[in-house]
C-alpha positions as MATLAB code, in Angstrom:
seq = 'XXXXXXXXXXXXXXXXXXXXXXXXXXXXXXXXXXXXXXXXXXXXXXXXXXXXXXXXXXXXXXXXXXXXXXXXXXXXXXXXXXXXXXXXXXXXXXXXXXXXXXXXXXXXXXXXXXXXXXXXXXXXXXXXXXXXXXXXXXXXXXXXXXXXXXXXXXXXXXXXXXXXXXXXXXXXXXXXXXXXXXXXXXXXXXXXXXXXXXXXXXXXXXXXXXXXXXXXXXXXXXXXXXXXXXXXXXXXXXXXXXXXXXXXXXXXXXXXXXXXXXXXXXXXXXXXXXXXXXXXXXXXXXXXXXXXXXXXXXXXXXXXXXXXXXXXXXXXXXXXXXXXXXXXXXXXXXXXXXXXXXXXXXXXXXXXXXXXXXXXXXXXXXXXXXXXXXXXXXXXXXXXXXXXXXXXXXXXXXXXXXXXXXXXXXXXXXXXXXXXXXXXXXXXXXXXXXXXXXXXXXXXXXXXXXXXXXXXXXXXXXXXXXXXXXXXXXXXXXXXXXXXXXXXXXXXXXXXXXXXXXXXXXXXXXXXXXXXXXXXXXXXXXXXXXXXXXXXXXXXXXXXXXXXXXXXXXXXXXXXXXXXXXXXXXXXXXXXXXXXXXXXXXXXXXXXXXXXXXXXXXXXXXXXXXXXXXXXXXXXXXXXXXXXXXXXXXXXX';
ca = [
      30.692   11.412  -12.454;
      27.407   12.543  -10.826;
      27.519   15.928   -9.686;
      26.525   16.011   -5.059;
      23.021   17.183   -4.620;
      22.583   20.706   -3.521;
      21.980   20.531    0.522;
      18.949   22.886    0.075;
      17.181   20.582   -2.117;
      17.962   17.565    0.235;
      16.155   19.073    2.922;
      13.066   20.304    0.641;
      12.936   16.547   -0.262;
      13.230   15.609    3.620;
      10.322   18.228    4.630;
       8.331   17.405    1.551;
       7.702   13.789    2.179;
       6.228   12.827    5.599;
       8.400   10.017    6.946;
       5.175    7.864    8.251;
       3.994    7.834    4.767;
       7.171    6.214    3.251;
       7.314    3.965    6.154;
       3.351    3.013    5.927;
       4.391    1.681    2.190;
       6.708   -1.206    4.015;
       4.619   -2.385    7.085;
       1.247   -1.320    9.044;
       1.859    1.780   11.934;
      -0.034    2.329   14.705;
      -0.393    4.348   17.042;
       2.726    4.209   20.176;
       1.274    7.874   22.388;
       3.164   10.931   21.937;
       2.514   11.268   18.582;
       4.614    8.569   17.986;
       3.804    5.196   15.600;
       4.899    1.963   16.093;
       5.369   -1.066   13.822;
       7.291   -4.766   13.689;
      10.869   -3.655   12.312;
      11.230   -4.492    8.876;
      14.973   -4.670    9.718;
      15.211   -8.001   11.686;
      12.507  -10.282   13.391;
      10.902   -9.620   16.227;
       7.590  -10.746   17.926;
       6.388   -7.477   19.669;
       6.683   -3.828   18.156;
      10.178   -1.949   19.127;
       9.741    0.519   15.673;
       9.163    3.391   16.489;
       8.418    6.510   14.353;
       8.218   10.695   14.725;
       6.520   12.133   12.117;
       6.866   15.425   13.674;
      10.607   14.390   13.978;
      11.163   12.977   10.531;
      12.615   10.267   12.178;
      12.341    6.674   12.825;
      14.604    4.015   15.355;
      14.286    0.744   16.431;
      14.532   -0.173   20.066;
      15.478   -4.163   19.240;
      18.475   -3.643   16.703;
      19.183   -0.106   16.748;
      18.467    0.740   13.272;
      17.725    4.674   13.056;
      17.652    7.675   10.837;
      15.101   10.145    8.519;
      13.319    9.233    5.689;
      16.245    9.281    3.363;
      17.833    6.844    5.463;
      14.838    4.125    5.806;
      14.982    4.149    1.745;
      18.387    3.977    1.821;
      18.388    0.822    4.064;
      15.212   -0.648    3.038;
      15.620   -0.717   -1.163;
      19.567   -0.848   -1.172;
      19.928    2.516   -2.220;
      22.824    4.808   -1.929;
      21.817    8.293   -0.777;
      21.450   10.258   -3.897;
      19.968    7.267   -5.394;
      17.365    7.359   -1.948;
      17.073   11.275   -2.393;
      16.464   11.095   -6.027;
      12.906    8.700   -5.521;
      11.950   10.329   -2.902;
      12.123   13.746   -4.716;
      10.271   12.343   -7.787;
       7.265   10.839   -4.990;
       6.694   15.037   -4.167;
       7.430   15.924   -7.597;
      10.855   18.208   -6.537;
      13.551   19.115   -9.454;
      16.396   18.625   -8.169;
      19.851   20.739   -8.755;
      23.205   19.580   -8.536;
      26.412   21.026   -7.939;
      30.100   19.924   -8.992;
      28.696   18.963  -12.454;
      25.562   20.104  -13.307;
      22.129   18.298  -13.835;
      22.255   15.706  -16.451;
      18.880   13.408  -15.133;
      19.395   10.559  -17.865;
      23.275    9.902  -16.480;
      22.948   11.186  -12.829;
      20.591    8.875  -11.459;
      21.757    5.673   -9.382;
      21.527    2.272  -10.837;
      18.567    0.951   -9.067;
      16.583    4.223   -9.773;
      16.962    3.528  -13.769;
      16.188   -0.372  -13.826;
      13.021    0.556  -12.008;
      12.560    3.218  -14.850;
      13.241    0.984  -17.296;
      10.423   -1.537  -15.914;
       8.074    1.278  -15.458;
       8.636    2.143  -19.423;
       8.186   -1.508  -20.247;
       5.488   -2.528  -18.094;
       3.351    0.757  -19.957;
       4.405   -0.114  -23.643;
       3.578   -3.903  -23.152;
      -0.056   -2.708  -21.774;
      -0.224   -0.614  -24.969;
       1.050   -3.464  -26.661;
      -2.134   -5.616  -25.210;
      -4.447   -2.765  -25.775;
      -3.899   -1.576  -29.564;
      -1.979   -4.139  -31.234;
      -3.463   -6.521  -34.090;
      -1.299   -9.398  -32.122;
      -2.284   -9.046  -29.190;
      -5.341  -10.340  -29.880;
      -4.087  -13.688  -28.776;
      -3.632  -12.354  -25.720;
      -6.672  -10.531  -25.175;
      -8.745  -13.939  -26.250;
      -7.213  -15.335  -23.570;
      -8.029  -13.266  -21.174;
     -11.618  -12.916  -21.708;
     -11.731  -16.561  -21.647;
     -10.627  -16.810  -18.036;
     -13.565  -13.803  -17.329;
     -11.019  -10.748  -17.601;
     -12.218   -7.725  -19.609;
      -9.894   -4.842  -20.787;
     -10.734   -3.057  -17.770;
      -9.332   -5.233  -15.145;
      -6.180   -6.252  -17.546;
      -5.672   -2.039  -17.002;
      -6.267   -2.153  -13.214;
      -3.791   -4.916  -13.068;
      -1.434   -3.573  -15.598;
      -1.497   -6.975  -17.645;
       0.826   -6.432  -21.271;
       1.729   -8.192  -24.105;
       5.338   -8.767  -25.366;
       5.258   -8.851  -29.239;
       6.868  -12.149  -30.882;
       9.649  -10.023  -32.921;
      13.137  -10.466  -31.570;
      13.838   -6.780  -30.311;
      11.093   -4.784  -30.188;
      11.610   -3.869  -26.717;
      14.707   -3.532  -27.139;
      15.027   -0.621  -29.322;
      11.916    1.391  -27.895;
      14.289    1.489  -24.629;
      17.349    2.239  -26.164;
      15.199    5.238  -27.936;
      14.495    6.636  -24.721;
      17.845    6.797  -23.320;
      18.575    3.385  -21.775;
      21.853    1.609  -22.414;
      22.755   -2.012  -23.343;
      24.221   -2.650  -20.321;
      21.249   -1.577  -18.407;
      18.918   -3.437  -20.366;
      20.610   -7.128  -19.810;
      21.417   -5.961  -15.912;
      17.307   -5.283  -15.489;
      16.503   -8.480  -17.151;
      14.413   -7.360  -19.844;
      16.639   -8.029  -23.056;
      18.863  -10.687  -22.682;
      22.291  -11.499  -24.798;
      21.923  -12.619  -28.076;
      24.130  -13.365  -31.089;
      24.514   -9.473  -32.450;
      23.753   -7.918  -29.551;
      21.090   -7.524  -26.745;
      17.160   -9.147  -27.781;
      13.793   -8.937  -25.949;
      13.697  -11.949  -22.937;
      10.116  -11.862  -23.199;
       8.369  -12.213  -26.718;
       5.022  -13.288  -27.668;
       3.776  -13.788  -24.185;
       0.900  -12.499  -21.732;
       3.183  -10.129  -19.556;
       2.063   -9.149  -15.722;
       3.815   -6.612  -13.874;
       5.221   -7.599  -10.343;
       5.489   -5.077   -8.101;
       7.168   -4.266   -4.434;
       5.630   -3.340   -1.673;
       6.526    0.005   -2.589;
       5.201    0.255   -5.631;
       7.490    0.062   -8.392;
       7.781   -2.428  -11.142;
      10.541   -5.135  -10.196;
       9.912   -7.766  -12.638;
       7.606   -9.530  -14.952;
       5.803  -13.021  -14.979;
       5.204  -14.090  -18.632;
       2.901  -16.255  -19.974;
       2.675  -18.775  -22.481;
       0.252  -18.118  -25.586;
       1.400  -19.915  -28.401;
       2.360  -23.870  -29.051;
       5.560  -22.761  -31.204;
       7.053  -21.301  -27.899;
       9.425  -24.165  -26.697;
       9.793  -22.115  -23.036;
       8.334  -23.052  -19.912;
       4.362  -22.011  -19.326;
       5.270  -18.892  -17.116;
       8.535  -17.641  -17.620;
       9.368  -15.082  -15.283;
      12.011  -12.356  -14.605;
      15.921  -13.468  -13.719;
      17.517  -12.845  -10.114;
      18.536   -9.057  -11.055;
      19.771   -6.296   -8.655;
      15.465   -5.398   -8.250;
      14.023   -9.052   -8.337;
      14.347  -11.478   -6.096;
      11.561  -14.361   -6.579;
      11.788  -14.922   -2.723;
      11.206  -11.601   -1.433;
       8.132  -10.512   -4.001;
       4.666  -11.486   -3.510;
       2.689  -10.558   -6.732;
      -0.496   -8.107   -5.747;
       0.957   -6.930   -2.493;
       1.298   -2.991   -3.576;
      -2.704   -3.684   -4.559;
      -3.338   -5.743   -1.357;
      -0.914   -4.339    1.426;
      -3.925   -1.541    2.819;
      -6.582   -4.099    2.983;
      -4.448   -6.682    4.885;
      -3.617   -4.057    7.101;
      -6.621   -2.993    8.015;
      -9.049   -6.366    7.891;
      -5.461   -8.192    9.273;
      -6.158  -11.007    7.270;
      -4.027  -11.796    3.728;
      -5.618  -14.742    1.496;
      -2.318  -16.338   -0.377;
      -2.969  -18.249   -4.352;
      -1.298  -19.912   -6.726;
      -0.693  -17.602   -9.794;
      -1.806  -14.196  -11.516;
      -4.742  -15.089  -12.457;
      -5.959  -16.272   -9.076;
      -4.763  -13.227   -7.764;
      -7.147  -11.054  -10.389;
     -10.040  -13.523   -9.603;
     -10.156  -12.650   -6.085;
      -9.885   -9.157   -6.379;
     -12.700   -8.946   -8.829;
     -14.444  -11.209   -6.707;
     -14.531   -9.001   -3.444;
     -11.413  -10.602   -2.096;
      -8.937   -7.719   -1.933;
      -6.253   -9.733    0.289;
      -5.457  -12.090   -2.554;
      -1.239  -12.116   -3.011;
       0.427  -14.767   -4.501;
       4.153  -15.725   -4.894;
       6.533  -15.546   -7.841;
       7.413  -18.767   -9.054;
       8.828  -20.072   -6.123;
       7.009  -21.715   -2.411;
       5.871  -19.678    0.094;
       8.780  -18.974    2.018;
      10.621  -17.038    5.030;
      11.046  -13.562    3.569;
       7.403  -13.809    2.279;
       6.324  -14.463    5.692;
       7.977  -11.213    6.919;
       6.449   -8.982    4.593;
       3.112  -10.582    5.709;
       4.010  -10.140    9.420;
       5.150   -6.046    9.291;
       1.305   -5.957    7.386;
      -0.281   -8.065    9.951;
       1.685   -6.688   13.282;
       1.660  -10.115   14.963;
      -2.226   -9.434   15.713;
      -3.183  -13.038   17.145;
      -6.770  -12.370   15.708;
      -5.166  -12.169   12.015;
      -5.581  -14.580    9.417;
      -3.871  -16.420    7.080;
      -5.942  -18.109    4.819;
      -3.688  -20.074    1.721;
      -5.785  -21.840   -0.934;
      -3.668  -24.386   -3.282;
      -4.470  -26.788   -5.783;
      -6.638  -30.492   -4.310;
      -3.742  -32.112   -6.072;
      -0.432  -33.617   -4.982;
       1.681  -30.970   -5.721;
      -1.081  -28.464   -4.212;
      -1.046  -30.629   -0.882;
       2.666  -31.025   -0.857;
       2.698  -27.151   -0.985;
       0.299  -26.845    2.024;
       2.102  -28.998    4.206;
       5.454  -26.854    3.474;
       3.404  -23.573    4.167;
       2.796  -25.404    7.467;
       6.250  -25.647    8.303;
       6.935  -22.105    8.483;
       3.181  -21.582   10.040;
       5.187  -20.846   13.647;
       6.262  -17.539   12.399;
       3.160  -16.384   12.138;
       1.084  -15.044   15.685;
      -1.578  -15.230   12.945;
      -4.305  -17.946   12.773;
      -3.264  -19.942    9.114;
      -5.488  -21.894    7.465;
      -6.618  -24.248    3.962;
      -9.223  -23.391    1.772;
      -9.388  -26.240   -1.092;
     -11.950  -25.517   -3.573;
     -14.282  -28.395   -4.981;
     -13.249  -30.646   -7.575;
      -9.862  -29.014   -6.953;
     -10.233  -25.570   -9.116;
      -8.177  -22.766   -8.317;
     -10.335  -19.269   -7.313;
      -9.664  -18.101  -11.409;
     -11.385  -21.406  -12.240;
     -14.148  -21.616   -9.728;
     -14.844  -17.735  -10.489;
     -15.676  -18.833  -14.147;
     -17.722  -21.738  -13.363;
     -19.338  -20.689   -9.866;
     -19.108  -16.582   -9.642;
     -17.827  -14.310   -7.577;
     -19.673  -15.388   -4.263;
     -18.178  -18.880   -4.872;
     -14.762  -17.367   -4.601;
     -15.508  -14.989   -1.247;
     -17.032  -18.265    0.004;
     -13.740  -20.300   -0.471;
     -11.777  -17.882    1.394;
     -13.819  -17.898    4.411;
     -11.625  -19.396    6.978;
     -12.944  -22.892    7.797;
     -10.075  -25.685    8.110;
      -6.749  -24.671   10.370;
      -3.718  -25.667    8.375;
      -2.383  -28.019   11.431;
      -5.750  -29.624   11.032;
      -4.931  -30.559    7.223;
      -1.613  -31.026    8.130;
      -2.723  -34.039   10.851;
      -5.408  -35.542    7.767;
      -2.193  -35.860    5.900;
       0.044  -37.981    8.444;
      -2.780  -39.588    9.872;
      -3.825  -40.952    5.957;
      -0.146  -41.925    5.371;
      -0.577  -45.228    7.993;
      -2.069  -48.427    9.067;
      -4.655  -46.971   11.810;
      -5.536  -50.994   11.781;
      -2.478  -51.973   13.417;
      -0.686  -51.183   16.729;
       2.276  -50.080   15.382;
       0.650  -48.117   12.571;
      -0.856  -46.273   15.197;
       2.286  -45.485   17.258;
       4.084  -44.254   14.133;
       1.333  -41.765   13.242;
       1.218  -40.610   16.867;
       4.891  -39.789   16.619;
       4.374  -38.212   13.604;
       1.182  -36.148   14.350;
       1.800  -35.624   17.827;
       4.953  -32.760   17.053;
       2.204  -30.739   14.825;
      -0.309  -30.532   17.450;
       2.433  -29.560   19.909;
       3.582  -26.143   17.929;
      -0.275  -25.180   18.026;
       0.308  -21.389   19.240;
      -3.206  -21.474   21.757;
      -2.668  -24.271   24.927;
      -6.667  -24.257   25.219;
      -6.920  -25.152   21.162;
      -3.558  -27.839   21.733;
      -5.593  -29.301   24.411;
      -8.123  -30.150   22.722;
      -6.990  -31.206   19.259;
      -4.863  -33.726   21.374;
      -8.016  -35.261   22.266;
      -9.078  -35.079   18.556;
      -5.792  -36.645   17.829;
      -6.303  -39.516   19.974;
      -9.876  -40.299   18.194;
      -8.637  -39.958   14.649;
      -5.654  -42.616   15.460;
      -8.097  -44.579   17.683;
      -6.062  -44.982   20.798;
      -8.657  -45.123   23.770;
      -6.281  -44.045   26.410;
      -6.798  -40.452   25.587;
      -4.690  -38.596   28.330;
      -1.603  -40.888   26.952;
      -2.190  -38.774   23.808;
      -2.725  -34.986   25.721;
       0.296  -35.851   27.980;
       2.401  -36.865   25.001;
       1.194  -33.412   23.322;
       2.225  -31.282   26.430;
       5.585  -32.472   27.398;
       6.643  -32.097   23.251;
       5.391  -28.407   23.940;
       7.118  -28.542   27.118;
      10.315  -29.546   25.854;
       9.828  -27.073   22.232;
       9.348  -24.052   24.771;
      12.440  -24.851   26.816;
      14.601  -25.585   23.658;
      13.717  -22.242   22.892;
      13.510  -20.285   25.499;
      12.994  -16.329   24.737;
      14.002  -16.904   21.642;
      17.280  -16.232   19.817;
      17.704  -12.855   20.878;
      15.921  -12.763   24.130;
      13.285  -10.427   25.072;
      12.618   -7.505   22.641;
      13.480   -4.686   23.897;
      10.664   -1.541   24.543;
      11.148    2.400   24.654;
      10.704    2.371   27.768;
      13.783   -0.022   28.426;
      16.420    1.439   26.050;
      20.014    0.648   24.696;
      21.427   -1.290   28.096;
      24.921   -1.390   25.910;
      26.905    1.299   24.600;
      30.311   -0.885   22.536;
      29.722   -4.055   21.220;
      31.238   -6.405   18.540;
      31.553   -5.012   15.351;
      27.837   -5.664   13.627;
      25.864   -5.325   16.278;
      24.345   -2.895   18.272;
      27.162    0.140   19.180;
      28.122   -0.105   23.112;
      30.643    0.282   25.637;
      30.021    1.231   29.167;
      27.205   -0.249   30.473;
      24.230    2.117   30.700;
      22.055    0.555   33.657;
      19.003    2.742   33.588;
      18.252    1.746   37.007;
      21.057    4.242   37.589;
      19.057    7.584   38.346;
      21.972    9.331   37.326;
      21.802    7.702   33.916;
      18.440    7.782   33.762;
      17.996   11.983   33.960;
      20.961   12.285   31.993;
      19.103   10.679   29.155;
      15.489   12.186   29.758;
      17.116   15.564   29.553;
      18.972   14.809   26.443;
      15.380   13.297   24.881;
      13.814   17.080   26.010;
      16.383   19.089   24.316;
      16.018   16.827   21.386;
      12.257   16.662   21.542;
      11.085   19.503   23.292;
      13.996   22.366   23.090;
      11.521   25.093   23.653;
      11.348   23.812   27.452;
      14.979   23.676   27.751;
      16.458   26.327   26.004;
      18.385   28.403   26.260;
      19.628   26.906   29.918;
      20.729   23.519   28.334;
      23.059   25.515   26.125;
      25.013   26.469   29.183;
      25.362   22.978   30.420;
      29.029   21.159   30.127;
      29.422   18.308   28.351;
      31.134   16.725   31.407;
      27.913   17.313   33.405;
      26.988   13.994   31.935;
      28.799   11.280   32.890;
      27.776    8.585   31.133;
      30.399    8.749   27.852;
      27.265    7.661   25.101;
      25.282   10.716   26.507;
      28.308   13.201   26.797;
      29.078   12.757   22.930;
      25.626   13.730   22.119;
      25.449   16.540   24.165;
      28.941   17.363   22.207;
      26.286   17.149   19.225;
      23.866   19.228   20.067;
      26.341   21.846   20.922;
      28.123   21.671   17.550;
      24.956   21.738   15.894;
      24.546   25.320   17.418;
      22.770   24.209   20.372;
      19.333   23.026   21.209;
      17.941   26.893   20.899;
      18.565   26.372   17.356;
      15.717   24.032   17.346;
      13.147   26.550   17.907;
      13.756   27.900   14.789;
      13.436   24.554   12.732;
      12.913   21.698   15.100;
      13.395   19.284   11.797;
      16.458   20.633   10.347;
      17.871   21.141   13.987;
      17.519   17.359   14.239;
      19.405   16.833   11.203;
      22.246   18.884   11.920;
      22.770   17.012   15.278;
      22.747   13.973   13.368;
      25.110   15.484   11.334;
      27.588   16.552   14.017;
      27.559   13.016   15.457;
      30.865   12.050   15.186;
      30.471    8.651   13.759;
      27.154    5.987   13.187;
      27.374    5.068   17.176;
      26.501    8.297   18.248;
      24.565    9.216   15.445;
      22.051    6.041   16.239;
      22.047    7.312   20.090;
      20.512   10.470   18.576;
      18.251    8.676   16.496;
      17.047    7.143   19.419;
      16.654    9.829   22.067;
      14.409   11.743   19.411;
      12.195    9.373   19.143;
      12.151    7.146   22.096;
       8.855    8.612   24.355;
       9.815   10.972   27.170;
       8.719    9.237   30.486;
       6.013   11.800   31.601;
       2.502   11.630   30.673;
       2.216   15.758   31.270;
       5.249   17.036   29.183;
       5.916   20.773   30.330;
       8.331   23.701   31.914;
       7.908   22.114   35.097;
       8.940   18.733   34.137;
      11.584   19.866   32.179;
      12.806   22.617   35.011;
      12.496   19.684   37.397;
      14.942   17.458   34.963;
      17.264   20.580   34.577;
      17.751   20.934   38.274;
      18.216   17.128   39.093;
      21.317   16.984   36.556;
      22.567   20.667   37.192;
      22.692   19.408   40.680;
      24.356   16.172   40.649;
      26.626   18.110   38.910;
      27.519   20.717   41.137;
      27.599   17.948   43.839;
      30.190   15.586   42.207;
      32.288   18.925   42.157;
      31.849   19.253   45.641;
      32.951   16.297   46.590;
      35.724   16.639   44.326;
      36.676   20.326   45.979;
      36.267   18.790   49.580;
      38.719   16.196   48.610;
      41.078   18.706   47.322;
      40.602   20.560   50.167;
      41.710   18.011   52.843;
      44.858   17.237   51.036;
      45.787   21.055   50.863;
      45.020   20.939   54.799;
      47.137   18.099   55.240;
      50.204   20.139   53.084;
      49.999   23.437   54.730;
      49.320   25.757   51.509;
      47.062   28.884   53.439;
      46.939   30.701   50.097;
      45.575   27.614   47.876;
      43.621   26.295   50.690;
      41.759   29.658   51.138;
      40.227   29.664   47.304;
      39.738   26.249   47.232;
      37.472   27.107   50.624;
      35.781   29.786   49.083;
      35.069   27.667   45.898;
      33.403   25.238   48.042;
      31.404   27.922   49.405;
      30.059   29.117   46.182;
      29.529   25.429   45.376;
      27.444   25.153   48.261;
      25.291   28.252   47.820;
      24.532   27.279   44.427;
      23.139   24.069   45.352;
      21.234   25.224   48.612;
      19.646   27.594   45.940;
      19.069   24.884   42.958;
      17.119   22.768   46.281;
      14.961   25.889   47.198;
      14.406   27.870   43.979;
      14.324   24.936   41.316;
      14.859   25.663   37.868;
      14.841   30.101   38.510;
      18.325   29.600   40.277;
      19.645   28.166   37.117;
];
């Protein structure tokens, strides 16, 4: 059994590896004021940005879903990894040895599951591009290549191998360096044969898909030779690492570019993909075997950020199947806020093609955003009917008229209603605008805000504490328009934050001086994590003990959250935080005064001169405290 990893090493992996970084791999950040970043939460969907991360903190949280933690946790939750597993990459990223207790440090047997099958595919994906550089066979390969214009230099930028036709080959070099059977079959590189495991992939052009991350999930294999009874491109098996859905070949290549032009160019195939790279086009992704589909669409989106100025620009085939495939991209094109549109090249060649016959310019010129996908989506219903005949026309227009009515800009629906009405021929013109707007009309009502509602912002946190179990944690509610409430939780965000401005007076305070039950248990936190002064010393390890002493994953998400949610002052300083100190020290004190006055009237009532003379001088000192909290502020504390 794997021996635990030694807590100092954890936290030299957590200090090493800046938290924005990691996160930057997965979607695009920007910046949210306070030194914070924001980004569209790669844990659920959402139109507007409620990620938020703290690189100073280490720390990330969601305000929509609640999701929350440190950089080991976003691996952990993002890649399906177990801690260790999550530790383990991230200490390899900053180049940390790590020890391990209860055991000893064996690295070949220690390592988690997913962190070897992505070693495996990192092994392969380098021998098959020796393979394709050195070997006498390969020559195949390398013919074919350089007949679609690729020389050995871009089959190395793109990582492009060659699986050798023998039955094992690959096989065996993995077993050599450590890898068992049973992790072969399970990454989907060998596969079961009659004696024993045998190469999936042999005699075949091999590609390397990658994650967003990085790291080699899976293979697409090509074709090369006529004795091969498999399919043209044969590519990797659903494993634990691959899922054809949720890859988009070239996006570890493509994912800076898209962020920062906001604009992502989707093709058909490998090739297509090298093409328009080469060719200036550095957005180019394409899918896996499989239609462009929900879970591609999210990666795109937590690139894009929802910017209604992005672009979407998908080229397919002038063919059937390539139109067919168009018309099913525009069925998911309303969860996009970006613009989507065809490009079609002439005489219906794809941008590998067109780059061999035309150039490069011919391929940056095809990408160029010209026809809106609902525009070749009307050409296609409108072409389907009888524009000669009444009825013809009437069936189109209750075809068409649903397409024009999910167009995302009113001003654009407008007016390609009108365009509508002239490509069907009807004369009566604002039959065919009115028809558009009340479909609208009735889409937006259908759905309202959306299946969850509005998303919810930092600067309108958690309104529930206890909740069903998988959601969001909740129980009493936490109406923020409650000033009481509200200080409560801007003083907890300070001594999580900012403890220099608190400490050491927030030390002293009770956990019953907050009354809210979500904000008592983290002050219970803080204090078992040794108190907020212990933040001065290491403001990021402080933050991980608290999470630490969290009693369970409710509270340890509220924590999450108060670190990084913004505090709700522009000017963050002593005074503010003196000011914040007072107002809850106060209600405090108050609450017991009411409390003593109460006790007081009832000891009147019974006649006790002994009790009821402490309990009066209690309420004195009560009293004096407060009259000096009003006056003197924070220096009576």
């Amino acid at each position: 059994m794997a021996g635990r990893i030694n807590d100092e090493d954890v936290k030299a992996v957590r200090d090493a590896v800046p938290i924005d970084a990691v996160v930057s791999e997965y979607l695009q950040l920007r910046n949210a004021g306070g030194g914070n970043l924001k980004g569209l939460c790669p844990f659920h969907d959402e139109k507007s940005p409620s990620f938020q991360v703290s690189p100073a903190k280490g720390l990330f949280h969601c305000f929509g879903c609640q999701e929350g933690g440190d950089t080991i946790t976003f691996v952990m939750k993002i890649d399906h990894l177990s801690f260790s597993e999550s530790v383990e990459r991230l200490a390899a990223q900053a180049g940390i040895t790590l020890r391990y207790e209860e055991g000893g440090y064996n690295p070949s047997h220690q390592r988690g599951e997913r962190i070897r099958l992505v070693e495996a595919h990192k092994i392969a994906a380098e021998w098959y591009a020796e393979q394709l550089a050195g070997s006498a066979e390969a020559e195949t390969g390398r013919v074919f290549l350089a007949e679609r214009g690729f020389d050995q230099a871009a089959a190395v930028h793109f990582g492009v191998g060659y699986s050798p036709q023998g039955w094992d080959h690959l096989t065996r070099y993995l077993r050599g360096k450590g890898f068992s059977d049973k992790e072969l079959v399970l990454s989907g590189l060998s596969q079961e044969g009659r004696r024993g495991p045998i190469d999936r992939f042999r005699g075949r052009l091999m590609w390397p898909i990658r994650d967003i991350g990085g790291d080699v999930v899976g293979f697409g294999a090509r074709k090369l030779y006529e004795a091969d009874t498999g399919p043209k491109y044969l590519n990797t098996p659903e494993t634990a690492l691959y899922r054809k859905s949720q890859v988009l070949y070239g996006i570890d290549l493509a994912k800076k570019e898209i962020a920062k032009s906001s604009r992502a160019v989707v093709v058909e195939g490998y090739t297509d993909v090298m093409a328009c790279h080469l060719a200036g086009v550095p957005t180019a992704i394409a899918t896996c075997g499989t239609a462009f589909g929900g879970d591609h669409i999210k990666i795109l989106r937590r690139l894009l950020m929802d910017n209604g100025s992005a672009r979407v620009i998908f080229t397919f085939d002038g063919d059937a199947a390539g139109q067919k495939a168009a018309l099913r991209a525009f069925e998911d094109d309303q969860k996009f806020a970006a613009e989507t549109y065809i490009a079609v090249a002439p005489d219906g060649m794809d941008p590998c093609e067109l780059r061999l016959a035309k150039g490069d310019e011919a391929v940056a010129d095809l990408v160029e955003p010209r026809t809106p996908l609902f525009e070749f989506a009307l050409r296609q219903i409108v072409g389907r009917y009888d524009l000669d005949t009444p009825a013809g026309r009437a069936a189109a227009l209750d075809e068409a008229a649903p397409v024009v009515a999910r167009i995302k800009n009113s001003g654009a629906q407008h007016e390609v209603a009108v365009q509508l009405a002239g490509m069907l021929g009807i004369l009566d013109t604002q039959f065919v605008v009115k028809r558009v707007a009340q479909l609208a009309r009735w889409a937006r009502e259908r759905g309202g805000r959306g299946a969850g509602g509005p998303q919810q912002s930092p600067q309108a946190p958690s309104q529930q504490w206890a909740a069903p179990a998988g959601s969001a944690p909740s129980g009493p509610a936490l109406t923020l328009r409650n000033p009481v409430y509200a200080t409560e939780r801007e003083l907890l965000k300070l001594a999580l934050q900012r403890p220099e401005l608190v400490s050491p007076a927030f030390d002293a305070y009770g956990v019953d001086e907050f009354t809210a039950p979500p904000y008592a248990a983290v002050r219970q936190a803080v204090q078992d994590a040794l108190g907020a002064e212990y933040g001065l010393q290491d403001p990021q390890e402080y933050l991980v003990r608290v999470r630490e002493a969290a009693p369970d994953d409710t509270v340890r998400a509220m924590v999450t959250e108060l670190a990084v949610e913004p505090i709700l002052r522009r000017t963050v300083d002593e005074v503010y935080a003196g000011t914040v100190l007072v107002q809850v020290r106060r209600r405090a004190v108050e609450r017991r005064i009411r409390d003593v006055q109460s006790q007081l009237t009832r000891l009147t009532a019974a006649g006790d001169p002994a009790r009821l003379a402490a309990v009066q001088n209690e309420l004195w000192v009560l009293q004096q405290y407060d009259q000096a909290l009003r006056e003197h502020g924070a220096a009576a504390l």
